[in-house]
N, C-alpha and C positions, 0 to 999 in steps of 0.2 A: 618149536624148539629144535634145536641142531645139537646134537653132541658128538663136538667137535675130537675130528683126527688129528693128526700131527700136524705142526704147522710145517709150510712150506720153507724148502730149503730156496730161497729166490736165490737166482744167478749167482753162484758162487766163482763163476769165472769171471764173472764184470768184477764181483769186489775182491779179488784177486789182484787187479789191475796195479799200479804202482801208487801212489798219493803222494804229494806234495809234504815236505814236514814242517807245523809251524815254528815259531821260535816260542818256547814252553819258557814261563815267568822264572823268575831268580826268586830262590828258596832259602837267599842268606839270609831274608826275613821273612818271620811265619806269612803262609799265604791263605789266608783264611776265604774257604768256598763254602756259601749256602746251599744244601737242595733240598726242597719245598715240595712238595704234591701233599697225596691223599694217600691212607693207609693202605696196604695191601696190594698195591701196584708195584711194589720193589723200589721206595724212595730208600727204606734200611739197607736194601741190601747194595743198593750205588756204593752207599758209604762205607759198609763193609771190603767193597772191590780195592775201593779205593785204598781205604786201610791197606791192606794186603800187597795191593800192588807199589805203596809205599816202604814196606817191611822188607820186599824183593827187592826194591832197591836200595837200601840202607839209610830212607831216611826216615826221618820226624814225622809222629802222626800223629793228631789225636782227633777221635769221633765221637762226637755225641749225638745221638738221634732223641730227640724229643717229639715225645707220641701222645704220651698224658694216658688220658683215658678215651682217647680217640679211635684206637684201633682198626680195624676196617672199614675204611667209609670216611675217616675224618684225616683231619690235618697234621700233618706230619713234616719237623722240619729235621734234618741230616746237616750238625755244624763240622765240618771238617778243616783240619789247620793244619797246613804240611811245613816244612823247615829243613834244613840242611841237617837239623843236630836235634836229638828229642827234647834237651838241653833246654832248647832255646822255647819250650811250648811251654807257658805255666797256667796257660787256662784253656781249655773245652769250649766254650762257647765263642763262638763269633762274637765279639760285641758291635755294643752298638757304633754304625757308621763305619764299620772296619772289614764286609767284606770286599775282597775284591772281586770275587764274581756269584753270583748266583745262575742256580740250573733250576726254572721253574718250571717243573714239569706239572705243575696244574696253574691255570692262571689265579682262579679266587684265591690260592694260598699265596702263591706272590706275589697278590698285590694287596694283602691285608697288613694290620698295623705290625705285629711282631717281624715282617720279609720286610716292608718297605724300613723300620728301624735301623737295620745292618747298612742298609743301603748309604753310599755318600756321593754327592750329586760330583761327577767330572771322576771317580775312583771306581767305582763299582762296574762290573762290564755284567751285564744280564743277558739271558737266555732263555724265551718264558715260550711253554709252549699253548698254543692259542684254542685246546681242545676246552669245551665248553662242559666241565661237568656239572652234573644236578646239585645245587646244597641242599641241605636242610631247609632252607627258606623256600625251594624253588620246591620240597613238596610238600610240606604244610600246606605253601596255598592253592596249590592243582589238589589238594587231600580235601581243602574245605572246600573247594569249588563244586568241587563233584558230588559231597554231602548235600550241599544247596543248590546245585543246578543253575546257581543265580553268578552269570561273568559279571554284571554289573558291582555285585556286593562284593564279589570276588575276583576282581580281574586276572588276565595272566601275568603269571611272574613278568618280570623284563630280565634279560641275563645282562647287566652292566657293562660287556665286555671293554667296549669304546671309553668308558670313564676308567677301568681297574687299566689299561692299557697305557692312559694318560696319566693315573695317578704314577705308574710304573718312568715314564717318561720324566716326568717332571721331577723324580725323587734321586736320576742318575743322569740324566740328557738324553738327548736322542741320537748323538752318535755312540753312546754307550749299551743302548738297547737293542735285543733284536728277537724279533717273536715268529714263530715256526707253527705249523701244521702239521705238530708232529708225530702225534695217535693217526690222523688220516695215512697218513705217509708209512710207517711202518705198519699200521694193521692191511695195507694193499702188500706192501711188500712182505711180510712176515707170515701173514695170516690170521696174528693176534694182538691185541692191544699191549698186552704184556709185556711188547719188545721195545714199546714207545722209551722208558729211560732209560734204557740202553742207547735206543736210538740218538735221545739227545744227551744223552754222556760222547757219545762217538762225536757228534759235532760239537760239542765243547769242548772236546781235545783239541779238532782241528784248529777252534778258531785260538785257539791258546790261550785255554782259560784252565788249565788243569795243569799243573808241573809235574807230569808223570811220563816215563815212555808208554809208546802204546804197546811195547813188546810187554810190559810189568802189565798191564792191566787186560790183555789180554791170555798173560800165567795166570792171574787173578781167575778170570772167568774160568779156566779151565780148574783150577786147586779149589775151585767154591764146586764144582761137579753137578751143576743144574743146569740143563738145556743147553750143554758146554757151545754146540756150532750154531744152535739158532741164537742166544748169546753172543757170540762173536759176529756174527753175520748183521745182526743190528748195531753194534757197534760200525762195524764197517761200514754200513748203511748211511750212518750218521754222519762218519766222516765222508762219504762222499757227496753226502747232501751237502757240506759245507763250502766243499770244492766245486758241484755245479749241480745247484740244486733244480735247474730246468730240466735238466738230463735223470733224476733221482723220480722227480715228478712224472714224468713221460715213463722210466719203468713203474710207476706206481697204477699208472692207468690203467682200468679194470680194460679185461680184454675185451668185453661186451660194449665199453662204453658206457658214459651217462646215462642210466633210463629216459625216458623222454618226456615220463610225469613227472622228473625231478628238475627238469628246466622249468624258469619261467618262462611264460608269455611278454613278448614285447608290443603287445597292442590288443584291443579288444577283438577286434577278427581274428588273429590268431589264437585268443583266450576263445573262442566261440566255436572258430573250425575243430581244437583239440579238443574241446568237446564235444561235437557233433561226432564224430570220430568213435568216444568213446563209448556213447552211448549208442552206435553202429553195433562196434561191439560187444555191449552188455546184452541188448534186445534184437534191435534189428533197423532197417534206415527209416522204415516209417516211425517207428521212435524217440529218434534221431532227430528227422523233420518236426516235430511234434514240438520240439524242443527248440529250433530254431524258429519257427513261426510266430510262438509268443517273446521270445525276444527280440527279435524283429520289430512286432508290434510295437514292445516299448522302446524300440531304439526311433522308431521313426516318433511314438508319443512324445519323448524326451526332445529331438531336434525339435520340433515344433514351440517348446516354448523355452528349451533353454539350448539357442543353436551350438555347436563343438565342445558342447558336454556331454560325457557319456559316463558320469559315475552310478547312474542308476541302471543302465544299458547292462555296464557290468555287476552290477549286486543281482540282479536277476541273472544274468548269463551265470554266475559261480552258485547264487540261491536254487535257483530251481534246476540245476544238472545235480546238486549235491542231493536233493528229493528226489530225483529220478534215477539216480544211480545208489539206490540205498544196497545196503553189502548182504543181501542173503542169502541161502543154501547154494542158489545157482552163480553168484558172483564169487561166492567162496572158491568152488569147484574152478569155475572158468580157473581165477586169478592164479590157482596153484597147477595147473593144467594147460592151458593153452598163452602162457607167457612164455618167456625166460626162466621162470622161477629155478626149474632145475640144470638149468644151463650155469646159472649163477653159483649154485649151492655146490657144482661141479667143481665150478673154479676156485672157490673159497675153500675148500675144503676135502681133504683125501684121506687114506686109509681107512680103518674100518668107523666109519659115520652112520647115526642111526636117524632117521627121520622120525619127530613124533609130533603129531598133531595135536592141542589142548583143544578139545570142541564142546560144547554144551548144544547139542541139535533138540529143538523143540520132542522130536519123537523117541529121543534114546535117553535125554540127558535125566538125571534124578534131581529131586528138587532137594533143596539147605531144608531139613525139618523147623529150623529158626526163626530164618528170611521167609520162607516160601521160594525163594530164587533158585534159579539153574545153577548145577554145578556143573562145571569143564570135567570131560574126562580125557583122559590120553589114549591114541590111540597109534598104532602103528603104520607102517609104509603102506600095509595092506590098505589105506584108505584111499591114497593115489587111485588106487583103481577104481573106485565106488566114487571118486570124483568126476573122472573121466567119463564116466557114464551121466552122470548127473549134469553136467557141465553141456551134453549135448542137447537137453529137455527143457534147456530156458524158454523157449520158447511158448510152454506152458505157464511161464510166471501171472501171474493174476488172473488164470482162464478156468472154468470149472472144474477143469479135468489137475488144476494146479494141487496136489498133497499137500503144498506148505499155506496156503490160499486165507485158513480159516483161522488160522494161529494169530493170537494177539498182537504180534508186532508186525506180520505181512499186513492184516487188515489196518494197523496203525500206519506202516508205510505210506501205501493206499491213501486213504484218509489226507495224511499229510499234503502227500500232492495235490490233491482236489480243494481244497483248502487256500493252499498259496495260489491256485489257477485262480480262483475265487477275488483272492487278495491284489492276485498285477490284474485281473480285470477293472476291479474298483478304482487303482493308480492309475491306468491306462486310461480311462473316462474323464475324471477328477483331476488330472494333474495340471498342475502352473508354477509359477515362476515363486508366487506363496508359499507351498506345501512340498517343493520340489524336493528339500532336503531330508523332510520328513519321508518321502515316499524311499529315500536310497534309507533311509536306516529301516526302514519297513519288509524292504525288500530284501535287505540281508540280514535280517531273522535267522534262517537257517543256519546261518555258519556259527549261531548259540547250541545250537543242537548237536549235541558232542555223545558218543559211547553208543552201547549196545544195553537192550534189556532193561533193565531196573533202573542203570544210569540214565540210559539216554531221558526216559521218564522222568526225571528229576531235573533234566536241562530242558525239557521239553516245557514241565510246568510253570519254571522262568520262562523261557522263552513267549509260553503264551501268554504271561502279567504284562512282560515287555510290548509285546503285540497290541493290547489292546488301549495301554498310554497310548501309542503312538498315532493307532490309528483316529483315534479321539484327537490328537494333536492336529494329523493331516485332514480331519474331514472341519477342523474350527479354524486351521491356516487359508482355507482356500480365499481364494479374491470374491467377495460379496457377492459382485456382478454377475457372480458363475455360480450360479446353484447347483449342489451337490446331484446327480444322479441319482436318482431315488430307486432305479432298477439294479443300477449296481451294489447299494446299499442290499437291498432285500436279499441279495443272493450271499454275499460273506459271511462266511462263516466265523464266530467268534467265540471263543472257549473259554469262558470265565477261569483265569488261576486259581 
């Protein structure tokens, strides 16, 4: 956990710079604007600015936020109706088919049934921003997954974005739509997420969707007296993303660069070397080698009966590094230690920032009287240094002299791995053009195996139900002609769920 400093004053000379002014809508009829997100992110308080900076100018306003009983976390829509004359407003709500623009600063709520209703296909001009938050749906089912262990009974959510995107599309046109990245874009620039509808308020002036000057709305921010310059500063943000947002994107790039676990792989040698790589650096090269040899194995078992296919090559290349690079006491150490970690946490973040570590370590942590389960305890900066030391003694990992050695999830790790060796040996023998496809969902087993401790255990005992269908499938798929391996059979290991 980080507990965050001030955020970052970014480049206050670039947005300084002069901006383009668009041509801002005619206000002789009310101009009624949507803005939509999630509670607690400041969708009220846009609308509030706005107010305000309408009152500075002498015209017509009226705001309604509708929240319900959603409050933090849920849906929140801000109807705002601007006009020459208050005169002219005789209702608060937007109705239906009559906004002219929407600011969707979360996608799920603009593209649900109450946003899309305002909406009118060839009138409406949107701005939706394309940050993917969690619903409610999305954790119920990762909440039941994890009680049952079972992805099958429980698959992962999907986040719909491509269809909420399309319903979005279809319900105004597509030269009327235009959707942004625009939490990524000011949390680089800002520091913090916080700045995001600011941010796309600032590029909705630009694009002239807002009938306000920007000198009233940024009185506004200052007469409201909260975060008056990082406030404005996302404003400006916003509007210069609008004006060249290649340029906006390029200040946003982290100064480190993309991690290089965060790219994908564009081919299986590549997916194979970056891991070989890592497991360099988890252990050591002969560890490493350990790990390309049986891949290998079944890269050449695979050519042999199904030639320029290689999806079993890789469920074993991602299976068996994910078991061999299982995260404990000494991976924890390295990861926060010998990366970037603090180089990153440099950049992100300034003033007085306090590092605290949530750990539950087999030999300190106290168990839930309850559960029987480990609880996390917090601990301070002072751990860095007790990492760094630890961080150098991998080398001990599963050797006698290893302290963490005898604890039930190292010996589980352990275990694990010898087991899948067990398991691509069996594929490796037995395989054909029959059972081929059975042997790729065999193989990538492990990537069911999710969490730490008590969780992982409960994916783990899915995982082994799943296992032993399958393998029952790939030893009844093989081609007659080819009798199963009776030595590779005796050796597998199979764990009844």
């Amino acid at each position: 956990a980080l507990r965050k400093g001030k955020a970052s004053a970014a480049a206050p000379g670039r947005l300084a710079e002069a901006l383009p002014e668009p041509q801002l809508p005619d206000t002789a009829a009310p101009w009624g604007i949507l803005i939509t997100g999630v509670g607690g992110t400041g969708v009220v308080t846009i609308g509030a600015l706005l107010g305000m900076a309408a009152h500075l100018e002498g015209k017509g306003i009226s705001v309604l936020d509708m929240a319900g009983l959603a409050q933090k976390g849920g849906a929140v829509w801000s109807h705002v109706r601007i006009a020459d004359r208050q005169t002219q407003l005789h209702a608060a709500r937007v109705a239906a088919g009559e906004a002219d623009a929407v600011i969707g600063c979360d996608l799920v709520v603009a593209a649900s049934d109450e946003s899309l209703a305002k909406m009118q296909h060839g009138r409406t001009r949107v701005l939706i921003n394309r940050d993917q938050t969690n619903t409610s749906e999305f954790v119920r089912g990762f909440a039941a997954q994890a009680r049952s262990g079972d992805v099958l009974a429980n698959p992962d959510p999907q986040f719909p974005a491509a269809a909420m995107e399309a319903q979005i599309v279809d319900a105004v046109g597509a030269e009327k739509a235009e959707f942004l990245d625009a939490t990524a874009l000011a949390t680089e620039l800002l520091g913090d997420s916080i700045a995001t509808n600011l941010f796309m308020l600032g590029f909705a002036w630009q694009r002239g969707l807002v009938p306000l000057s920007w000198q009233a709305i940024e009185r506004a921010i200052e007469i409201n007296g909260t975060a008056i310059e990082a406030n404005k500063a996302a404003f400006l943000w916003g509007r210069r993303a609008a004006v060249d947002l290649r340029a906006v994107r390029e200040a946003a790039r982290p100064r480190f660069g993309t991690p290089a676990h965060h790219r994908l792989s564009t081919s299986v040698d590549e997916l194979i070397a970056r891991r070989k790589a890592q497991l360099t650096d988890y252990q050591d090269a002969a560890y490493a080698e350990g790990y390309t040899r049986l891949v290998e194995r079944v890269r050449a078992a695979e050519a042999r009966v199904a030639p320029g296919i290689q999806l079993l090559t890789e469920a074993v290349a991602r299976g068996y590094h994910k078991l061999l690079a299982y995260k404990d006491e000494y991976e924890v150490a390295r990861l926060y230690t010998d990366s970037d970690f603090l180089a990153r946490v440099e950049e992100q973040f300034e003033g007085d920032y306090k590092l605290v570590f949530h750990l539950a370590p087999p030999m300190l942590a106290d168990k839930d009287p309850h559960t029987g389960e480990l609880k996390k305890k917090a601990y301070g900066p002072w751990m860095l240094k007790a990492m760094r030391v630890l961080a150098k003694f991998r080398h001990l990992r599963g050797s006698r002299l290893d302290p963490f050695a005898r604890s039930h999830d190292r010996q589980l790790d352990r275990e694990l791995i010898a087991d899948y060796e067990r398991l691509v040996d069996e594929i490796v023998v037995n395989l054909d053009r029959a059972n081929h496809e059975a042997a790729i969902e065999l193989a990538a087993l492990p990537e069911q195996i999710r969490g730490y401790g008590h969780v992982r255990e409960r994916y783990l005992a899915g995982a082994r139900k799943r296992q032993a269908a399958l393998l029952e499938d790939f030893r009844q798929r093989r081609a007659p002609s080819t009798p199963l391996a009776t030595k590779a059979r005796r050796t597998i290991a199979i764990i009844p769920g």
